[in-house]
C-alpha positions in Angstrom: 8.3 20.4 -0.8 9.8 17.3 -1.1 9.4 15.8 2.7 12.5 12.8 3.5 12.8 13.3 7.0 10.3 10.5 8.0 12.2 9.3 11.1 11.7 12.6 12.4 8.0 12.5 11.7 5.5 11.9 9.2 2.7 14.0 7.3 -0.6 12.7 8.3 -2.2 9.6 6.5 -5.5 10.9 4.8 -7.7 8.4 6.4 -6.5 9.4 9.5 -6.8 13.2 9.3 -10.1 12.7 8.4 -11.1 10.4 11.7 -8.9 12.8 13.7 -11.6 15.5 12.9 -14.5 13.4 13.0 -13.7 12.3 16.8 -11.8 15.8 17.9 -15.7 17.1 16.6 -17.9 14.7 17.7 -16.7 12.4 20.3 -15.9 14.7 23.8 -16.6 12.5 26.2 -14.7 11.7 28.6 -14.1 7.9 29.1 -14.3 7.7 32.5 -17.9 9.3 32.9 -21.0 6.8 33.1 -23.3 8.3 31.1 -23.5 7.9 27.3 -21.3 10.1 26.0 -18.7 8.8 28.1 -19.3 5.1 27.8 -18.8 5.6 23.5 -15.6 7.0 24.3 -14.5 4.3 26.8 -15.9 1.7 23.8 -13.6 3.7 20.8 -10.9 3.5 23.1 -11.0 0.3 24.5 -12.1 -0.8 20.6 -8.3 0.9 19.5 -6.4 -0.6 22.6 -7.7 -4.4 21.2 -6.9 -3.4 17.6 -3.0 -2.5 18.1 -2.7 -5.7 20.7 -3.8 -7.8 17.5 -1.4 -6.5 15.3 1.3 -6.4 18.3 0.8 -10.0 19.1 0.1 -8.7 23.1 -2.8 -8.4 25.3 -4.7 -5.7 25.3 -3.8 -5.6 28.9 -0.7 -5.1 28.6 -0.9 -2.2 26.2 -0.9 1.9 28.1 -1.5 4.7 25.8 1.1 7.6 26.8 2.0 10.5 24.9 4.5 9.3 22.8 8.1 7.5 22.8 9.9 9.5 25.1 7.6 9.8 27.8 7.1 5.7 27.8 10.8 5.6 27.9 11.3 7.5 30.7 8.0 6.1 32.4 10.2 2.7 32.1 13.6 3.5 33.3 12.7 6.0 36.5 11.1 2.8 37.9 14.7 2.4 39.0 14.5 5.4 40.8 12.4 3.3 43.4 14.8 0.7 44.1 16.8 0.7 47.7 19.2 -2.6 46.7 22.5 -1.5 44.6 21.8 -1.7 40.9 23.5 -2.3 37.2 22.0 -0.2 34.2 22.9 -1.3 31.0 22.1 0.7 27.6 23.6 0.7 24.0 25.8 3.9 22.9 23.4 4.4 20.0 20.1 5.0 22.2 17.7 7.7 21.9 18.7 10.7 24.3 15.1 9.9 26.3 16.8 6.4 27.2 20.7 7.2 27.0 20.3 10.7 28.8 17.5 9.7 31.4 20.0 6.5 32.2 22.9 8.8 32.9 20.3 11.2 35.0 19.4 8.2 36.9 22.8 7.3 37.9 23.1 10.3 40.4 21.6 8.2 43.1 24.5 6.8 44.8 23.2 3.0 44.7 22.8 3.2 40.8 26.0 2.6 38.3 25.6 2.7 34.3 27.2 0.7 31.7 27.4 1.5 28.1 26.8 -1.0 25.9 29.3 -0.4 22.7 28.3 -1.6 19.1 30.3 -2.8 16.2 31.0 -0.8 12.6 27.6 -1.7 11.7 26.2 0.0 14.8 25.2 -3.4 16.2 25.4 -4.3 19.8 27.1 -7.7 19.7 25.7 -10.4 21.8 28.9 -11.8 23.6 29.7 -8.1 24.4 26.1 -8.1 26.7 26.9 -11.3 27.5 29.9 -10.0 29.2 28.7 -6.8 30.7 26.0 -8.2 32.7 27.2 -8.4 36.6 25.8 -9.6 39.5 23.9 -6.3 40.0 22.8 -5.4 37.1 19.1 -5.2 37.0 17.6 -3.5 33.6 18.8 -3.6 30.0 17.7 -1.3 27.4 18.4 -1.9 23.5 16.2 -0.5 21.1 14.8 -2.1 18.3 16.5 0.3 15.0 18.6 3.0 15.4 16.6 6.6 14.4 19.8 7.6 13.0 21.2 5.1 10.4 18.2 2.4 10.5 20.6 -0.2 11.7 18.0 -3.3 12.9 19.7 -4.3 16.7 19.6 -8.1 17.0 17.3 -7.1 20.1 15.0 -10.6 20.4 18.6 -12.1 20.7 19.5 -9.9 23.5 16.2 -10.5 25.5 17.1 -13.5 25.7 20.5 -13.5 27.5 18.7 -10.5 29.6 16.0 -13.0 30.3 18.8 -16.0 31.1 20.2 -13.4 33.9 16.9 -13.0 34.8 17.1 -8.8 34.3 13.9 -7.1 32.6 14.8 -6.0 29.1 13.3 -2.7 27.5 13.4 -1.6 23.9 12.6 1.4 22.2 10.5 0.4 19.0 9.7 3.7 18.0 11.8 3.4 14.7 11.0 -0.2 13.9 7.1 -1.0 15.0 5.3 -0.4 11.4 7.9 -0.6 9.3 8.8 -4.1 10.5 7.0 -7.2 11.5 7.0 -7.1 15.3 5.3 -10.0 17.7 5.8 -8.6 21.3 4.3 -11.9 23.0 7.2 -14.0 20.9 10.0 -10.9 21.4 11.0 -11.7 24.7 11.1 -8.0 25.6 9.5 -7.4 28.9 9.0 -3.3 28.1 8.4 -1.5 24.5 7.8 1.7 23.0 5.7 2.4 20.2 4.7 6.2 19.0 2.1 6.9 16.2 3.8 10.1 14.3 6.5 8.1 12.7 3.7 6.3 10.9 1.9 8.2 9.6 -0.1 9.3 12.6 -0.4 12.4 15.3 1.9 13.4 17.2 1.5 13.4 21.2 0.1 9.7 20.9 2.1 6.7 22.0 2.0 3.2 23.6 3.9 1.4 26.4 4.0 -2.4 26.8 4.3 -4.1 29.6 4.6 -8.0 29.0 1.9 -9.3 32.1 4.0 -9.9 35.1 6.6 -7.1 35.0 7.2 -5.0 37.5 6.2 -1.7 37.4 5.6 1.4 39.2 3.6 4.7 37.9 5.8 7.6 36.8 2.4 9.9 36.8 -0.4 9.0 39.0 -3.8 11.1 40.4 -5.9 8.8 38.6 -7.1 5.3 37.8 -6.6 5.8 34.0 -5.0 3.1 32.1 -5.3 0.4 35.4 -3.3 3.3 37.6 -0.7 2.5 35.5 -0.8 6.2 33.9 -3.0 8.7 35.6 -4.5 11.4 33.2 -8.0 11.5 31.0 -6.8 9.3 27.6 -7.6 11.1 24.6 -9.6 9.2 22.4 -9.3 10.3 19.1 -5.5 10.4 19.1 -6.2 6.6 20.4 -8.7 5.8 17.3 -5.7 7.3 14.7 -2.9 5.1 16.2 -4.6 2.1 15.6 -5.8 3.6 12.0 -2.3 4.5 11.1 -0.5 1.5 12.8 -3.2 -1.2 10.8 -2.4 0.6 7.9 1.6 0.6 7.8 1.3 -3.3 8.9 -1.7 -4.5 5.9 1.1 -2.2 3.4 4.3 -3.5 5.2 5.6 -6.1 1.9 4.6 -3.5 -0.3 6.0 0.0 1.4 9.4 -2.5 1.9 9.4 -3.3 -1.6 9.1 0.4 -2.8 11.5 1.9 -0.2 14.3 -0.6 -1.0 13.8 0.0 -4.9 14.6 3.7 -4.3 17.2 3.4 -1.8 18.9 0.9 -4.6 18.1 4.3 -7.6 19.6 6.9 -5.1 22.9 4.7 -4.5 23.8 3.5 -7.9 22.8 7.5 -8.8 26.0 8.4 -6.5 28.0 5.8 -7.2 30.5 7.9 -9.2 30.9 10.7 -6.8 34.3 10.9 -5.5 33.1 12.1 -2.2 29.7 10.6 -1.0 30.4 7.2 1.4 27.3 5.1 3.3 27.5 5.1 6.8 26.3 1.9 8.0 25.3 -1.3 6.5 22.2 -0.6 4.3 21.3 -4.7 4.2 20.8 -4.3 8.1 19.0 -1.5 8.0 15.1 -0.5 8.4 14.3 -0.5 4.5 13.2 3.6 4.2 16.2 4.7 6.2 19.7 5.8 4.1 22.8 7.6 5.9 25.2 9.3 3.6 28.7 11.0 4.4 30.0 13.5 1.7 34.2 14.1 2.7 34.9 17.5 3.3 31.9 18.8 2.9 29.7 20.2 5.8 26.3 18.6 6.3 25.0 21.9 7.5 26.3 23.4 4.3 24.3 21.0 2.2 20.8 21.1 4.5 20.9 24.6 3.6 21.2 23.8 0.0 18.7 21.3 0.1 16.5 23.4 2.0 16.3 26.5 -0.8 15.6 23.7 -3.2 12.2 22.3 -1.6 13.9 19.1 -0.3 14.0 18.7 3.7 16.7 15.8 5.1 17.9 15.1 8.1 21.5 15.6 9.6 23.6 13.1 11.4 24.4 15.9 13.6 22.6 17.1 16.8 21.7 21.0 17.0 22.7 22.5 20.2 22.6 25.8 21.3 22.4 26.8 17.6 25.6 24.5 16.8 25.9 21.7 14.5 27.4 18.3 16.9 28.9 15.7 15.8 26.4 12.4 16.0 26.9 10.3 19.3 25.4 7.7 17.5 27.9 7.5 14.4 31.0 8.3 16.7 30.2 5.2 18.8 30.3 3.7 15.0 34.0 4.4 15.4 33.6 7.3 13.0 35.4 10.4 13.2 34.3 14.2 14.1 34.5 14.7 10.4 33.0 12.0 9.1 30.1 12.1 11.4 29.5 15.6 11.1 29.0 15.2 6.9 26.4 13.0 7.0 22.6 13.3 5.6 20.4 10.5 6.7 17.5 10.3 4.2 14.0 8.4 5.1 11.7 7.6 3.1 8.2 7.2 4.5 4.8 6.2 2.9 3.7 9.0 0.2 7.6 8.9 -1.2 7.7 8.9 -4.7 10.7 7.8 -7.5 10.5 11.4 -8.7 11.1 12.4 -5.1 14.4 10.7 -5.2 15.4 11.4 -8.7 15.5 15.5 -7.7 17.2 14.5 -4.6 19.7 12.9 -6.3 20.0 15.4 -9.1 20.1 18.2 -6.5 22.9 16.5 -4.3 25.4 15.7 -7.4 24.5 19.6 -8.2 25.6 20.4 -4.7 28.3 18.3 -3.8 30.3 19.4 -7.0 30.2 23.2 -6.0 31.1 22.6 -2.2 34.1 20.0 -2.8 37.4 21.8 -1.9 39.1 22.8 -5.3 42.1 20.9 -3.5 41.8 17.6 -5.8 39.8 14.2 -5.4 39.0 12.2 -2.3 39.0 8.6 -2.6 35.7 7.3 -2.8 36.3 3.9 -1.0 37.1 6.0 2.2 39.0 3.8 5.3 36.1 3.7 7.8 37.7 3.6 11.5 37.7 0.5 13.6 34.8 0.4 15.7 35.4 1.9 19.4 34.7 -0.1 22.6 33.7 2.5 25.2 32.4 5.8 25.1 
């Protein structure tokens, strides 16, 4: 099979699968026992925690292992759930559904109102429209990092910063960007981030919360002294020792994975460039370097997974599947796209064992398909007239 659905998740690195069954075999112990057995895995652990704060640019202090990005996400909002004053929420329209769908949970206590942040054609939140949203109340922001969707880079170090001139905590959701991008959390400005290790080459069920020192914070699980109280539960070691083995990895081959992503992205696109009917959605040139979203007019998406799918190739789809149906994306209607639009598109990413042939039989598989499943009804015009961007969802 030819695998380019890496924001969804990635095959295991080698060096990796081979610690995970080293330390799944031989290192049990729990970390919180005295003895031996225990104290080695409270040193592997502690030894994995100090590796990702180096490459993070935090303290290892500030660093909690959790079980991936959605559980740190919601361990970060639902601290509003403790707060008696009236409060502000303010996410993009482009989040995650553990950040945009928790927010709008949250909101059911009567002292808690939501704004939506909306974003530009590019998928962008612009900084005068924060700017303008925050209010008096408003006391937590939450922008991630890229977009899982289109790869669209958020200017979110910008955005800390007005947060941090209001003086409101700001969270982003770095699933998409840590690894793939350089990323200095003590120079960020972001009081919260969210790492996971499967988009990287890593397990899944492993993640990391950050917590810049001095934030507030309160325990969504607790029943334990784990992880300074901070998350109650028995860490799991191994999965630990392959974050920091996946995450070193993606950061000592960042310039060169970059360099080979962007290459191929540049050979699939000048591949289409004659096809009446295939448009990018999104700005490539502000977007994570592996990630590629394509819209083909009047075709189905769905129709084309399919296709794909008997030919060995998995992709991704714009669209959400609900209840067995295909949605449209909410991501790429905040865009200002349309129903149509948004429900045609492929996002393609590319992740570290991608290869040129890869991309040449994806490219000579979608011309193939895209020529039988265009409507007999004439020519679309290639330069399609993209929607101005909406301001509200």
């Amino acid at each position: 099979m030819i695998y380019l659905d890496h924001n969804a998740t990635t095959p295991l690195l080698p060096q990796v699968k081979e610690t995970l069954k080293e330390l799944f075999g031989e290192e049990y112990g729990n970390p919180s026992s005295p003895y031996e057995t225990g104290r080695r895995a409270r040193d592997l652990l502690e030894e994995s925690r100090h590796r990702l704060a180096e490459l993070l640019g935090a303290k290892p202090s500030e660093l909690i292992f959790t079980s991936g990005g959605s559980e740190g996400n919601n361990m970060v909002l639902r601290q509003l759930l403790f707060r008696e004053d009236p409060g502000h929420l303010l996410v993009s329209s482009v989040e995650h559904p553990s950040v945009l769908e928790t927010a709008k949970w949250l909101t059911r206590k009567n002292n808690l109102s939501l704004g939506i942040l909306p974003v530009d054609q590019s998928g962008k939140v612009p900084e005068a429209s924060m700017e303008a949203a925050v209010q008096p109340e408003t006391c937590f922001i939450s922008v991630m990092a890229a977009n899982n969707e289109t790869g669209t880079v958020q200017p979110f170090r910008e955005l800390a910063r007005i947060a941090r001139e209001h003086q409101v905590p700001f969270h982003s959701d770095c699933v998409q960007y840590a690894g793939k991008c350089e990323l200095d959390l003590e120079s960020s400005g972001l009081n919260y981030a969210t790492l996971t290790a499967h988009k990287l080459g890593g397990p899944k069920g492993i993640g990391l919360l950050y917590i810049r020192e001095g934030s507030p914070f309160s325990p969504l699980i607790t029943g334990g002294g784990q992880e300074r109280s901070l998350r109650a539960g028995t860490e799991n070691v191994a999965m630990a020792c392959a974050f920091a083995e996946c995450f070193e990895w993606f950061c000592s081959n960042r310039s060169e994975l970059e360099s080979r992503w962007l290459g191929l992205r540049k050979k699939l696109l000048d591949s289409l460039e004659d096809m009446d009917h295939c448009f990018v959605l999104g700005t490539p040139e502000e977007s994570l370097p592996n990630t590629l979203n394509l819209g083909f007019q009047g075709i189905s998406a769905e129709s084309l997974l399919i296709c794909l799918d008997l030919d060995g190739i998995a992709v991704s789809s714009g669209s959400a599947c609900s209840s067995g149906a295909m949605e449209a994306s909410h991501v790429l209607l905040a865009m200002g796209y349309s129903h149509e639009q948004a429900k045609s598109s492929l996002r393609i990413s590319m992740g570290w064992n991608t290869s040129e042939e890869d991309i040449e039989e994806l490219s000579r598989q979608l011309i193939h398909h895209v020529k039988r499943l265009t409507p007999i009804s004439g020519k679309s015009d290639s330069k399609i007239q993209i929607p101005e961007p909406v301001t509200e969802i």
